[in-house]
C-alpha positions, -999 to +999 in steps of 0.1 A: -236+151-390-215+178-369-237+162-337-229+127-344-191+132-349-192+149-316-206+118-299-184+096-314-156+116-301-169+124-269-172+084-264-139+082-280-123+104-253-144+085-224-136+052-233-097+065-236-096+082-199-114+051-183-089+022-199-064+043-192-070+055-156-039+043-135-052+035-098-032+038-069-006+014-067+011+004-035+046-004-028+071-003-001+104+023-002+127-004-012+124-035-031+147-055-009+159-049+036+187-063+049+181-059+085+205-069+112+187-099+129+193-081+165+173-049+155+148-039+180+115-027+163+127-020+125+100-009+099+094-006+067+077+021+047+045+020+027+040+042+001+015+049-029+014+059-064-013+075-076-004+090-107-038+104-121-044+116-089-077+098-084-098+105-054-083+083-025-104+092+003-103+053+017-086+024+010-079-012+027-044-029+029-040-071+036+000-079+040+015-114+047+051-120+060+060-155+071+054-155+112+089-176+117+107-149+100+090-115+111+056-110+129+031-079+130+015-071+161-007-046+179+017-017+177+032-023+140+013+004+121+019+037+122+014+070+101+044+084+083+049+119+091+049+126+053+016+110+048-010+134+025-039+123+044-044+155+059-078+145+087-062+109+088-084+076+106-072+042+110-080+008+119-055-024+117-061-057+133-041-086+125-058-122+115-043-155+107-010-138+106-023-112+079-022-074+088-052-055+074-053-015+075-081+003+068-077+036+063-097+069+054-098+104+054-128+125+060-123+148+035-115+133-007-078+133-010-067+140-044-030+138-042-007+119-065+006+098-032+037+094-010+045+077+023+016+067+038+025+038+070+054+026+091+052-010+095+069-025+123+078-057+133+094-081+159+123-101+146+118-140+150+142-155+128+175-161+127+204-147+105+200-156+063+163-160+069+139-142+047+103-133+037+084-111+013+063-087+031+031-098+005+002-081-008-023-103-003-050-073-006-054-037-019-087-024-023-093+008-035-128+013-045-122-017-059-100-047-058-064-035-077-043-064-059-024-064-095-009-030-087+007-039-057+048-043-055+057-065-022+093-062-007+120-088+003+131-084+041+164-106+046+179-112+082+218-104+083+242-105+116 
């Protein structure tokens, strides 16, 4: 009887930690830029959430802004200096307008996140424009797209 009421609990406490498990969830330092529409290069920063501190090691980033308003190129990702990949690779192309990262570290990184990437980006609209830099992917391990926060970038003069 002892045995039994042990399993149950153990499959009790199982079932718990796995619906309960908070992935990695990506955002951006602010909710909401207002950048001047004359800036040269400005960025934004990507950071992560991961509040259980779940293993990390890779992970693969799609963003969207609208091309008349902002646009990504060769040169817009970079690693933030406060990143907590410690033996850091990455990989970026940009498709259709979408920026995909892909990024890993050779060693399981455990830590409960931070700043991760600089995104740039040229300036091609005009003052009062705007554009969400989207989520349009986040997979870590698997897809978690739902735990993504996007950000508002709105062109002042």
């Amino acid at each position: 009887m002892i045995k039994r009421i042990r399993k149950v609990l153990l499959l009790l406490i199982l079932t718990f930690n796995i619906v309960f498990t908070q992935y990695p969830s990506p955002s951006f330092e602010f909710n909401e830029y207002l950048i001047d529409e004359n800036s040269e290069r400005p960025f934004v920063t990507l950071q992560i959430e991961n509040p259980n501190s779940v293993n990390w090691r890779g992970l693969n980033i799609n963003l969207y802004a609208d091309p008349s308003v902002i646009r990504f190129d060769s040169e817009s990702v970079s690693w933030n200096t406060d990143t907590p990949f410690q033996h850091q690779y990455f990989n970026f192309n940009i498709h259709n307008d979408t920026l995909k990262i892909y990024a890993f570290d050779t060693e399981d990184v455990y830590d409960s996140g931070g700043k991760i990437f600089d995104i740039a980006f040229d300036i091609i609209g005009e003052e009062n424009d705007s554009t969400l830099i989207d989520f349009i992917g986040f997979w870590f391990q698997n897809s978690h797209l739902e735990n993504t926060t996007s950000t508002n970038i709105i062109l002042v003069g």
